[in-house]
C-alpha positions in Angstrom: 91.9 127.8 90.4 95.6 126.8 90.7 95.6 124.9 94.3 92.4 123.8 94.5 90.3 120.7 93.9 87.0 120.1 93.3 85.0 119.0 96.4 81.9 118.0 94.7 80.1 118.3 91.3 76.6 119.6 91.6 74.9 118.9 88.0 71.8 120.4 86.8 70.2 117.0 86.9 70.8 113.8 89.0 69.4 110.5 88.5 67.1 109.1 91.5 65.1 106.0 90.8 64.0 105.9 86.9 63.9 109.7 87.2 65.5 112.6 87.2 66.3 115.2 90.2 66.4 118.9 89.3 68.8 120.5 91.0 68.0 124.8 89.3 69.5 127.6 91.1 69.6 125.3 94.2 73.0 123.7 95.0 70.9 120.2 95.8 67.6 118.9 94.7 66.4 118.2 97.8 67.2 122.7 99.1 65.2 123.2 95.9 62.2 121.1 97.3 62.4 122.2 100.9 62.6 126.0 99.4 59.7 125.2 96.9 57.7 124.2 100.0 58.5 126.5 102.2 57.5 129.3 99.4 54.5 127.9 98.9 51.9 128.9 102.0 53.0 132.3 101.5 52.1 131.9 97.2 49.5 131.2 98.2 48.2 133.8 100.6 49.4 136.3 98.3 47.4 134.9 95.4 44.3 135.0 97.9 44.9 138.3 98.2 44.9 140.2 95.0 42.0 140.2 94.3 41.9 142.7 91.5 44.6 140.5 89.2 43.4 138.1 87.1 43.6 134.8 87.7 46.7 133.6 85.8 49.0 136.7 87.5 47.6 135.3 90.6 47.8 131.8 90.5 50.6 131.4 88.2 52.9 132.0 90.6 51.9 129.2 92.7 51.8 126.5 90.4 55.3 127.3 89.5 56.6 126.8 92.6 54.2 123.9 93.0 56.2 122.1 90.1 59.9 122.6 91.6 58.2 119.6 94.2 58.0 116.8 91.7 60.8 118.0 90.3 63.2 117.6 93.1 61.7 114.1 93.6 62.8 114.2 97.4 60.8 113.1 100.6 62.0 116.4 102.2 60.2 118.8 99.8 57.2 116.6 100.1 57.5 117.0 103.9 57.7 120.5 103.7 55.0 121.3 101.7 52.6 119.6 103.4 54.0 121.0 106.6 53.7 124.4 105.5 50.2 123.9 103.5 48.9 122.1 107.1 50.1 124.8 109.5 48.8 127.2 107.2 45.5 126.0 106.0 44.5 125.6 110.0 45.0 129.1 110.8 42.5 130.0 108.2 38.8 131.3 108.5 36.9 128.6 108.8 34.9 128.5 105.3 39.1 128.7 103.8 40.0 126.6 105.7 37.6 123.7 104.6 38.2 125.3 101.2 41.8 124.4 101.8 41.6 120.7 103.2 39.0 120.0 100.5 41.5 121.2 97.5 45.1 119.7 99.6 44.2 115.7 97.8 43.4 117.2 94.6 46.8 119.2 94.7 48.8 116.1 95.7 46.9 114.0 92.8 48.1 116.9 90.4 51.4 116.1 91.6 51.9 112.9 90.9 50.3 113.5 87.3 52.4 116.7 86.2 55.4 113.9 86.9 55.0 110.4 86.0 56.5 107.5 88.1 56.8 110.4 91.1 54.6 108.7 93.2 56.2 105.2 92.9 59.6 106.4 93.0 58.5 107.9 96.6 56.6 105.1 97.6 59.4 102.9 96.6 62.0 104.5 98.6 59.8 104.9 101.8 58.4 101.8 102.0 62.1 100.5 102.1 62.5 102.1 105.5 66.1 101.4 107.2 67.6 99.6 104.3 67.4 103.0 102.5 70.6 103.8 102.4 69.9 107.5 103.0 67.8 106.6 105.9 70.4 104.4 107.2 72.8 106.5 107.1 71.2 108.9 109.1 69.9 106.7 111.6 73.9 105.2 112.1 74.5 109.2 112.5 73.3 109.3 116.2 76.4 107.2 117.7 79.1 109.4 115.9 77.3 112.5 116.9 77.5 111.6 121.0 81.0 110.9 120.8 81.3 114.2 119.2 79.5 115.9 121.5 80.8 114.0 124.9 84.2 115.7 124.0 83.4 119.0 124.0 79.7 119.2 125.6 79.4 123.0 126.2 81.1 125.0 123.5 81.3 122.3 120.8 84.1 122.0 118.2 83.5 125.9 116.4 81.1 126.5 113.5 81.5 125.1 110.6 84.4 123.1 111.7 82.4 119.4 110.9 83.7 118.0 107.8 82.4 114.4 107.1 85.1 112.2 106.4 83.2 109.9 104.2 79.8 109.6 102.7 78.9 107.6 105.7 79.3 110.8 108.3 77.2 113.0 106.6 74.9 114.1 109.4 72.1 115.6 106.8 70.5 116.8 110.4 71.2 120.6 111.5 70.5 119.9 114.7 72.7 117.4 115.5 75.4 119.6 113.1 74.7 122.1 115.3 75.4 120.2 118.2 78.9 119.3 117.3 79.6 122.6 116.4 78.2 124.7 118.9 77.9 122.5 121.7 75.0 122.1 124.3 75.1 126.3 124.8 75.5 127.2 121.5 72.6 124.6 119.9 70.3 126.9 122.3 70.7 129.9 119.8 70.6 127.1 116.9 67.1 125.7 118.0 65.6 129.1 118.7 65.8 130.4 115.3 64.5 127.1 113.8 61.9 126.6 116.1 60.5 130.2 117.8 59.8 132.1 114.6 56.6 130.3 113.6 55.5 130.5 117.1 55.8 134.1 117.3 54.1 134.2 113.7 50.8 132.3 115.2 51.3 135.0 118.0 51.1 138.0 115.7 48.1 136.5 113.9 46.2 136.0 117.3 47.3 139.9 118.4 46.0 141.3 114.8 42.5 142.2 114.6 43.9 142.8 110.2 42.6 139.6 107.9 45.0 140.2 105.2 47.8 140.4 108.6 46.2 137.0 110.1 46.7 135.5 106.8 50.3 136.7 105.9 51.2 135.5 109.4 50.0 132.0 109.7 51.2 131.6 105.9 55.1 132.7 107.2 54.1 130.5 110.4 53.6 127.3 107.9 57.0 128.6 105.9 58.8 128.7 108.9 57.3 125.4 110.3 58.4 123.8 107.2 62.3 125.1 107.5 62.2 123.6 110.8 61.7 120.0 110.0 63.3 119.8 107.4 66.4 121.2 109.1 66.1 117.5 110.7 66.1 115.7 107.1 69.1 118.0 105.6 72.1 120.1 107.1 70.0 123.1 106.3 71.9 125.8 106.8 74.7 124.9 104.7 72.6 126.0 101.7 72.8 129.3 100.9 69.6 129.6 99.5 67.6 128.0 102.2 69.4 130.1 104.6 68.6 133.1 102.8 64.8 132.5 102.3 64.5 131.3 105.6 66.1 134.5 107.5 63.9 136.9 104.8 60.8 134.7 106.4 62.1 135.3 109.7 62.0 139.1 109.0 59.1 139.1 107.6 57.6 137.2 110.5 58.9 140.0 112.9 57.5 143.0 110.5 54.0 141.1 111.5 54.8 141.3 115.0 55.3 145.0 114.5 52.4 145.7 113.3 50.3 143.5 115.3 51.7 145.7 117.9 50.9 149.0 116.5 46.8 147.7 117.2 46.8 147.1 120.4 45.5 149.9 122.2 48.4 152.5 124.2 48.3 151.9 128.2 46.6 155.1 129.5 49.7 156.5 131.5 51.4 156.8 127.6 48.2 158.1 125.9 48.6 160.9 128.5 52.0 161.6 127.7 51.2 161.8 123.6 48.3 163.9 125.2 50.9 166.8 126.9 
């Protein structure tokens, strides 16, 4: 549009290594990884569930998402999958459970098949440590951010005022983003929607007496487990898709709670007042 520049150029691929990032619907490769993972647990549960599909409907869906990890070739979506899978898979019946752990290398070895050189390109860039230049750059984040945040402590600058200057100041780190902007009040509010949703999941599991609840919930306890990691590895909520799935996960999380509530037994006093 007349008055405006272009910011940035988000390509459908991007080259990483010897391979190539997929970037789909996402508006990075590594929010279509952290998505995929996060998506996954609940797949999953789903496809445990319908029983009465067969078994392509069911599992279909799964290894769909299951490929948008490889192809993002980022650390983050690998981190949150096997966040959410973890978190999930231990909140399982026991017999699923060991069903689960048994199946998690077997998934990972499919990974690494479906996309050749994946696992080297990883290995490659994790074994390099702090002279990663991503890593680096997140690590030399921390001394910009205190000086941020040492002039305006409480209140913070206002949301969504940070704007890197360079390349270099690119916090990729919600929390510390969300320190800048919001201040030491404000980041409260910030860390208790990352990090209280899959508590209160596990919470609503442990209230509902429902398999097919217990299951939904710990599977939207490993989804929401898995945003809140990764909101450490990437400015999270600056993508609009993350930030979409992750509040529908956070409804859906307090839909369990509902109705983990509706089982508990009424105190006497109010089953005498639905009585008159």
């Amino acid at each position: 549009m007349p008055g405006f520049t272009l910011n940035s150029d988000y390509s459908t691929y991007s080259a990483r290594g010897l391979l190539d990032r997929v970037t789909g619907t996402a508006l990075h490769p590594i929010e279509l990884g952290v998505v995929a993972g996060m998506v996954l647990p609940i797949a999953i549960a789903l496809a445990m569930q319908q029983q009465d599909r067969p078994v392509l409907r069911k599992w279909g869906p799964v290894g769909l998402v299951a490929l948008a990890l490889p192809a993002s070739v980022s650390r983050s979506a690998l981190l949150s999958a096997v966040t959410g899978f973890v978190v999930f898979a231990f909140f399982l019946p026991r017999r699923q459970r060991i069903t689960a752990f048994v199946l998690l290398p077997i998934g990972a070895l499919a990974q690494f098949i479906v996309r050749p050189g994946y696992l080297g390109t990883l290995v490659g860039y994790v074994s390099q440590g702090g002279d990663d230049p991503s890593v680096a750059t997140r690590l030399n984040d921390y001394e910009l951010v205190e000086q941020l945040v040492s002039e305006k402590p409480l209140l913070g600058s206002g949301g969504g005022t940070y704007i890197a200057s360079n390349a270099f100041d690119i916090l990729d780190n919600q929390y510390l983003k969300g320190l800048i902007e919001l201040g030491l009040l404000g980041a409260t509010g910030l860390f208790a929607w990352l990090l209280l949703p899959a508590l209160y999941a596990l919470a609503a599991r442990r209230r509902s007496a429902d398999p097919r609840l217990r299951t939904i919930a710990a599977a939207l306890a490993g989804s929401a487990s898995s945003g809140a990691v990764c909101s450490a590895t990437f400015d999270s909520l600056s993508f609009n898709m993350y930030a979409g799935v992750y509040a529908l996960v956070v409804g859906a999380i307090g839909a369990c709670w509902v109705l983990a509530s509706r089982e508990q037994p009424l105190p006497q006093s109010a089953s005498l007042l639905q009585k008159g």
